[in-house]
N, C-alpha and C positions, 0 to 999 in steps of 0.2 A: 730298212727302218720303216719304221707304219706308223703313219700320223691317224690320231682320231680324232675326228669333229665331236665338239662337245656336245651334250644329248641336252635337249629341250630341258629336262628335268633340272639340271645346273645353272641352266642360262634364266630360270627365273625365282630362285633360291631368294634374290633380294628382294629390297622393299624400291618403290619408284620414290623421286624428291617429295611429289605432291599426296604420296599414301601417306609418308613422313609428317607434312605438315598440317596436316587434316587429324592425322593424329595426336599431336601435338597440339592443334587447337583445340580440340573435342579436351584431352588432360586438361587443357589450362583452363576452360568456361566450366569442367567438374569441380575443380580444385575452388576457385571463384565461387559456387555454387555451395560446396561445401563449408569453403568458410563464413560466408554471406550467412547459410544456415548455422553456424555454430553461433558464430556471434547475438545474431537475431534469440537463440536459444538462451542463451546466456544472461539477454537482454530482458528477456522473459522470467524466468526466472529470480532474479534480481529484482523485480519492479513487484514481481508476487511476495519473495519476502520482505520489502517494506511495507507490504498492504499487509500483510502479517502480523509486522511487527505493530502497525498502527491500530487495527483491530484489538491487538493483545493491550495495547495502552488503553484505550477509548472503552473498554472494557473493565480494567483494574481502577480508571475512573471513576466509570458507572457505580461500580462495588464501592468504591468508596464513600461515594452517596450516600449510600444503605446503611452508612454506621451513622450519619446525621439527625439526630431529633428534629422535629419540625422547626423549633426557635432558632437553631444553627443552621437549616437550612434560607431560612426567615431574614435571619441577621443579615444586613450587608445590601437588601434589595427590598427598594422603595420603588412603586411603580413602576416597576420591571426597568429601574435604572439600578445600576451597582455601584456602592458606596465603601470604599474598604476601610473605612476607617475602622467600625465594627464587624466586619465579614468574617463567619468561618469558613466558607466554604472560596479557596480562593478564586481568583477572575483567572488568570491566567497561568500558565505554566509550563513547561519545558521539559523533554524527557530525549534519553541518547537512543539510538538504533544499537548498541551492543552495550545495554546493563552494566555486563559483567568487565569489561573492557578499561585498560585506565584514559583514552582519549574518549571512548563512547562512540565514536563515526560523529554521525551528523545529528542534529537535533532535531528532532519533533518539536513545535509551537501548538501549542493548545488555549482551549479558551473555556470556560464554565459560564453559561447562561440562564439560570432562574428568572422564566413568567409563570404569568398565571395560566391554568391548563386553559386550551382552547375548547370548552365548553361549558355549554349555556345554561348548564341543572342548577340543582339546589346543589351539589357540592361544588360546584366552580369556584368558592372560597376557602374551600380547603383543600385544592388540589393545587399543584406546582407541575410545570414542567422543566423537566432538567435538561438543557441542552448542549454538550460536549462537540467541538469541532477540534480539530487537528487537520494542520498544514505543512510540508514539507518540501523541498525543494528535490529535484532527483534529475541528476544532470542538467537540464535549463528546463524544465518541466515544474511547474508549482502544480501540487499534487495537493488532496482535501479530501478527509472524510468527518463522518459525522455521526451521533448517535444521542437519540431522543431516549429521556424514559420519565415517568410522571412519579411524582411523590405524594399522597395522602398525609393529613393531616393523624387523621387514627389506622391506618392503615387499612389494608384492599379486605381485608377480614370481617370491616363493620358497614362496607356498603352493601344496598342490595341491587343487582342490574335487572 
């Protein structure tokens, strides 16, 4: 009978404990790694479509303005204090993050501000500026945008610059 010693190539076929656990940690600090960046992606994401969405409001806003004669923009603001008794243009207002939706998510706070435009010419009494803010909350985050636009009296058509 003939015994054979086992040949180098067999005897190191395995892995050692500590190739194992180095291995193993290296997996674990990717996986860590990897979800750290999905979530953060996510996170991202997420916080652009509420700036979106608050854009798209602060916008449809603004438009709204644009249907206002001067007397209804007029109405309502007395020395750039706001008076709703007679107001068309309302002071404050409210809108959902999904429109179309029957809960809506979360609310949008808004707010509508008519002064007089900050400048010094000869039209400075017939110019408005219209100032729309919007606030939101977004996990414990109070989040704000905002968006200026000036309204004439005869419109930007009969001024000369």
């Amino acid at each position: 009978m003939v015994f054979k010693t086992p040949s180098i190539k067999t005897q190191r076929a395995a892995f050692t404990l500590i190739q194992v656990a180095v291995a193993s940690g290296l997996a674990g600090i990717m996986f860590v790694s990897l979800y750290g960046g999905l979530s953060s992606a996510f996170n991202f994401v997420r916080v652009n479509r509420e700036n979106l969405r608050a854009t798209q409001i602060l916008l449809e806003k603004t438009e709204m303005i644009r249907l206002y004669n001067w007397d209804q923009i007029n109405n309502g603001w007395c020395n750039n204090a706001y008076n709703p008794t007679n107001a068309s243009v309302p002071h404050t207002f409210t809108a959902p993050y999904y429109p179309e939706s029957a809960n809506g998510g979360f609310l949008y706070s808004g707010t509508v501000t008519i002064t007089n435009a900050p400048i010094a010419d000869t039209y400075s009494g017939d110019m408005r500026a219209v100032t729309i803010a919007l606030s939101w909350t977004s996990g414990d985050v109070l989040r704000s945008r905002s968006m200026t636009t000036f309204v004439s009296r005869y419109g930007l058509q009969n001024y000369v610059y």
